[in-house]
C-alpha positions as CSV (number, residue, x, y, z in Angstrom):
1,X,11.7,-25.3,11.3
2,X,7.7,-25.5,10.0
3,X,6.9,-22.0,8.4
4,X,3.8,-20.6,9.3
5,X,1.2,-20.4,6.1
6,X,-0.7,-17.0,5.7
7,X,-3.9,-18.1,7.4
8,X,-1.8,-19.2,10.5
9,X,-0.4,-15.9,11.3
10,X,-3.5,-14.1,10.3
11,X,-5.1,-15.9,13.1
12,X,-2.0,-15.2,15.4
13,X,-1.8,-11.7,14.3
14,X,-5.8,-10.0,14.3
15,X,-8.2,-12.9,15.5
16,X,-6.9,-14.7,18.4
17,X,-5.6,-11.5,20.0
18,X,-4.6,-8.1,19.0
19,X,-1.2,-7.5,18.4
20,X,-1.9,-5.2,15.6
21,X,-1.9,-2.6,17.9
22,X,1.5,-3.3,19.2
23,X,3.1,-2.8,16.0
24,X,0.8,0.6,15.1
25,X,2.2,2.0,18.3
26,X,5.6,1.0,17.9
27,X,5.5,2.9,13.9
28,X,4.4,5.9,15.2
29,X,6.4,5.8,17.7
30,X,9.4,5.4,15.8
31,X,8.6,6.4,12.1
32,X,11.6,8.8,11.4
33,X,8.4,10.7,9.0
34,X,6.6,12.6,11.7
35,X,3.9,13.3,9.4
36,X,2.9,9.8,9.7
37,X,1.7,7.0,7.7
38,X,-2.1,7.2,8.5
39,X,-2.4,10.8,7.4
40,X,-0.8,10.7,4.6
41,X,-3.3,7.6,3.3
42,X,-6.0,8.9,4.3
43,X,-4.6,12.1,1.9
44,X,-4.7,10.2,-0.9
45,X,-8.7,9.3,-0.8
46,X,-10.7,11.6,-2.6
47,X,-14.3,11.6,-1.7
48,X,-17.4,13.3,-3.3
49,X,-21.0,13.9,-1.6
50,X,-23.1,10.8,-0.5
51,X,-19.8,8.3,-0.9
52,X,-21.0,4.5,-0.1
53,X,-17.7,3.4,1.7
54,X,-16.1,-0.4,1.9
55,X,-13.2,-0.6,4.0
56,X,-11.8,-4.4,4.5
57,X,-9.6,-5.7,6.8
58,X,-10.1,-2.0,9.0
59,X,-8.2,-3.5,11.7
60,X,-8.7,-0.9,14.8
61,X,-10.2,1.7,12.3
62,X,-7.8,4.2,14.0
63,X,-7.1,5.6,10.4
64,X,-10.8,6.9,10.1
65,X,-10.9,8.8,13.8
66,X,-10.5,12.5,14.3
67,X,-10.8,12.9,10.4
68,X,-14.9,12.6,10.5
69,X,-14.3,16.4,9.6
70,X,-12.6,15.6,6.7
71,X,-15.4,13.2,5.0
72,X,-17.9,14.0,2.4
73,X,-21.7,15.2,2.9
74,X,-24.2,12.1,3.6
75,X,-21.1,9.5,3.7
76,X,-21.8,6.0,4.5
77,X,-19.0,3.6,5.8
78,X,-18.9,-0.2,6.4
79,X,-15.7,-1.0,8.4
80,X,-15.5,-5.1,8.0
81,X,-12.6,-7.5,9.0
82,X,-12.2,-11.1,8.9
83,X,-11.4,-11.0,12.1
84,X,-14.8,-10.2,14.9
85,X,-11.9,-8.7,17.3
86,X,-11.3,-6.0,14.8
87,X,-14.7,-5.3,13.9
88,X,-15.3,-5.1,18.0
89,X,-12.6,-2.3,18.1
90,X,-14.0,-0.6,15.2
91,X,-17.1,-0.2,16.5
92,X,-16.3,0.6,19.9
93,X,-14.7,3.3,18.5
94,X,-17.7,4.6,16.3
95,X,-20.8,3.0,17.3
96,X,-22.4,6.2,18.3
97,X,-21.5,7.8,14.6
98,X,-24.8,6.5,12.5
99,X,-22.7,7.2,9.2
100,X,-20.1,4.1,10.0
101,X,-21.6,0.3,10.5
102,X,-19.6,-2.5,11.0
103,X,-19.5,-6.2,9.3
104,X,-17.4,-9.1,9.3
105,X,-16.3,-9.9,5.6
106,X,-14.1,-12.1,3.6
107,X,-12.7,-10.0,0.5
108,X,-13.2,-13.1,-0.9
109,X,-16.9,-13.5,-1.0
110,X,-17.8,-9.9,-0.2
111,X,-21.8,-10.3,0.7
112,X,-22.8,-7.3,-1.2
113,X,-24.9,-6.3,-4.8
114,X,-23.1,-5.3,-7.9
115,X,-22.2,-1.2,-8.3
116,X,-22.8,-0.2,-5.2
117,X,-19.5,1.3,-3.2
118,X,-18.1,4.3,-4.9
119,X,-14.9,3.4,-2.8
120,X,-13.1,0.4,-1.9
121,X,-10.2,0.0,1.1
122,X,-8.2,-2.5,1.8
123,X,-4.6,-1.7,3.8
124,X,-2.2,-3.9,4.2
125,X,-4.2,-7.2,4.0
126,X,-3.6,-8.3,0.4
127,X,-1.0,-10.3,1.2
128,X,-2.3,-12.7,3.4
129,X,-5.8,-13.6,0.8
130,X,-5.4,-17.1,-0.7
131,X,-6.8,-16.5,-4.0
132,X,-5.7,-12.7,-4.7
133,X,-7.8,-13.0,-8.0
134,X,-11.6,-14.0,-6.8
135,X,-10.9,-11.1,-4.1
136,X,-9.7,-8.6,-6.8
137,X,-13.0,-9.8,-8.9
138,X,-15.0,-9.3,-5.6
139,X,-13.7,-5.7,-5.3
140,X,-14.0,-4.7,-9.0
141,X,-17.9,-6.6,-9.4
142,X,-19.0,-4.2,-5.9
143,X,-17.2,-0.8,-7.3
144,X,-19.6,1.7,-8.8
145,X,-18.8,2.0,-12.6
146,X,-15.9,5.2,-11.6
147,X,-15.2,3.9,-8.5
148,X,-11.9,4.0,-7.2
149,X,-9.9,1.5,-5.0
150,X,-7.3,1.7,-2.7
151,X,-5.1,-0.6,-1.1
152,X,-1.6,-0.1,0.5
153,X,1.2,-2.5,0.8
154,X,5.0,-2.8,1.8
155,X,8.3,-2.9,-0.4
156,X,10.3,-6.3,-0.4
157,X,12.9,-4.6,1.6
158,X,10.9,-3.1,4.2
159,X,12.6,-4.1,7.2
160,X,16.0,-5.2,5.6
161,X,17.8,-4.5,9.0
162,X,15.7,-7.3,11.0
163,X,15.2,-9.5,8.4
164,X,18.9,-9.8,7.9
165,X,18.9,-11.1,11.9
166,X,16.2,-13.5,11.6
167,X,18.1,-15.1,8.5
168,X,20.7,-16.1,11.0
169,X,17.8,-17.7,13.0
170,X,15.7,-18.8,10.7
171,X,16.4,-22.9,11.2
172,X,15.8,-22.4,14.8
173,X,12.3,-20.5,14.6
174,X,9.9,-19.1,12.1
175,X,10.1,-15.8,11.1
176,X,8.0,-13.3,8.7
177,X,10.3,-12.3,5.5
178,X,8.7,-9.0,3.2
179,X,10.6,-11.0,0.5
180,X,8.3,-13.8,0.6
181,X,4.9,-11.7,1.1
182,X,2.6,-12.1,-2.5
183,X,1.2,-8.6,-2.9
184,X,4.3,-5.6,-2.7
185,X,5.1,-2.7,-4.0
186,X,7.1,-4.5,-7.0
187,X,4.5,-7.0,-8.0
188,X,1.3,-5.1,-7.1
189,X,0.6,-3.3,-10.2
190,X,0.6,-6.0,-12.5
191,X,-1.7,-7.9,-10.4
192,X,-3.9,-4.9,-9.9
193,X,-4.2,-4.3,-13.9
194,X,-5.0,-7.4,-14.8
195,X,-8.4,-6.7,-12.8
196,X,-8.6,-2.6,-13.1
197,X,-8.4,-0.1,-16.1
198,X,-6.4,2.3,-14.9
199,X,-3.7,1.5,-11.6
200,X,-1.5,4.3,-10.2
201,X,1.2,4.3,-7.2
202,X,2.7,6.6,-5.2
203,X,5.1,5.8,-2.5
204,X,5.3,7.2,1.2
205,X,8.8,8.0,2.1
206,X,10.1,6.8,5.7
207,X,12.2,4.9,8.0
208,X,12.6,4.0,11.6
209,X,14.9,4.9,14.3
210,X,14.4,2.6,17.1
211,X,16.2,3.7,20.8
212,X,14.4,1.2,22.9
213,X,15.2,-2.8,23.0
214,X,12.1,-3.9,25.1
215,X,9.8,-2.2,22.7
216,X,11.5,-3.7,20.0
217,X,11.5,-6.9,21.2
218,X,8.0,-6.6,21.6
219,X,7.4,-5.5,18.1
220,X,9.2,-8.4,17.0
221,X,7.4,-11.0,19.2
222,X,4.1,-9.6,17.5
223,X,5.1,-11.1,14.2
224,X,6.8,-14.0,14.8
225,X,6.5,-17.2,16.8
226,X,9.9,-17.2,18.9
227,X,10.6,-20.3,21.4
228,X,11.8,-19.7,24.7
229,X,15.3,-21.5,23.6
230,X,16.0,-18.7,20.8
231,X,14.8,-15.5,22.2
232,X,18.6,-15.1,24.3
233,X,20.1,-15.3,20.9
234,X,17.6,-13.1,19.1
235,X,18.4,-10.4,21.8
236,X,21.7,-10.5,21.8
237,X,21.9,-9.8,18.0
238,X,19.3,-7.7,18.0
239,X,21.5,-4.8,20.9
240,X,24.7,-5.7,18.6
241,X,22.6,-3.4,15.7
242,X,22.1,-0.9,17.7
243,X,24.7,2.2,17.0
244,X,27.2,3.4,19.7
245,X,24.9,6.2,19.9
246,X,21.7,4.2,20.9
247,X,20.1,3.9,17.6
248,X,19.1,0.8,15.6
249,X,18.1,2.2,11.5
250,X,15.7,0.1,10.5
251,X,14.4,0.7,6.5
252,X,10.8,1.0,5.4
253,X,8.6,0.7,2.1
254,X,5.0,1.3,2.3
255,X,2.8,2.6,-0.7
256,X,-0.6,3.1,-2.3
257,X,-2.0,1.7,-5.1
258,X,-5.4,3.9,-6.6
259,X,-7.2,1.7,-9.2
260,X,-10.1,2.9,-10.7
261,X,-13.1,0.8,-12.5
């Protein structure tokens, strides 16, 4: 079975539909951390008055609503995304805020002057750019001298629990393995430091408890291309994991990496 390369399922995943969503709902949903992912990221930023803001890859932006509040004096925010579905979302959520604009932008070949963000924002995306190093070059060449840049990933055994189901599937359809993303937890850092002076991490601590099939089902589905023929047998594994008392444990690594200029 063909595996899919990382600009295939970015187009599956955030451009010719949104099923980023689907999986958002399903983590907060499930998260055994009721706190929840988003506000504990968003506790990590640190902001001062007049911030120039570069978010990439923003996805549905949910991270930045309810939390205006909570942003500097005079702030200025670009939410950008390869993706024009996502930066549709994002700014039918905030068009009527004149502090937030939106883009659509290749971390790649960001389209913007030297020293001139004070912050930089990018969740969860690293991992799918082709050439990590011109869009870590990108990133550092737009940072203000001081500027600080943030970017979130997963752990290579984030999702142990399915992952050791789709290995017994894997010749019959293509699945999404953390072990074989390019940008984690483990390897992060030394990436990162090879571009930035000074790279710190800090870890957020959670798992999930899942009590539903369907949704989970779902949540699979939104990751992985799964022909008709396989999806009996992918179901039938999938209620075997869950415990006599309705539960299916599923583990979870997700972290922040702050690198400053």
């Amino acid at each position: 079975m063909s595996k899919m390369n990382d600009l295939e399922q970015v187009l599956k995943m955030y451009i010719k539909k949104d099923t980023l969503s689907t999986r958002i709902n399903f983590h907060d949903k499930y998260s055994v951390n009721k706190y929840g992912w988003g506000n504990w990221v968003f506790d990590q930023y640190e902001f001062c008055d007049n911030a120039t803001i570069l978010e990439l890859a923003c996805g549905t932006a949910r991270i930045w609503l309810g939390r205006e509040d909570r942003l500097p004096k005079n702030y200025k925010i670009i939410l950008s995304d390869l993706s024009s579905l996502m930066v549709e979302q994002a700014e039918a959520l905030f068009s009527d805020n004149p502090n937030f604009s939106f883009k659509q932008i290749d971390i790649q070949d960001i389209p913007y002057e030297n020293d001139c963000f004070d912050i930089v924002i990018a969740n969860h995306m690293l991992y799918h750019v082709p050439n990590k190093e011109k869009a870590l070059s990108e990133v550092f060449r737009v940072l203000k001298p001081g500027g600080c840049f943030y970017a979130t990933t997963l752990g290579r055994n984030t999702l142990k629990e399915l992952q050791d189901i789709y290995r017994k599937l894997e010749d019959k359809a293509c699945f999404s393995f953390s072990e074989n993303i390019s940008f984690t937890l483990e390897n992060g850092a030394d990436l990162l430091s090879k571009i930035f002076s000074k790279v710190e991490q800090r870890q957020y601590i959670d798992s999930l408890d899942v009590t539903d099939i369907d949704d989970l089902m779902a949540y699979i589905n939104s990751y992985n291309e799964i022909p008709d023929s396989v999806n009996d047998e992918l179901y039938s594994l999938v209620k075997n994991s869950f415990s006599s008392n309705g539960i299916f444990h599923i583990s979870k690594e997700q972290g922040i990496f702050i690198c400053k200029k």
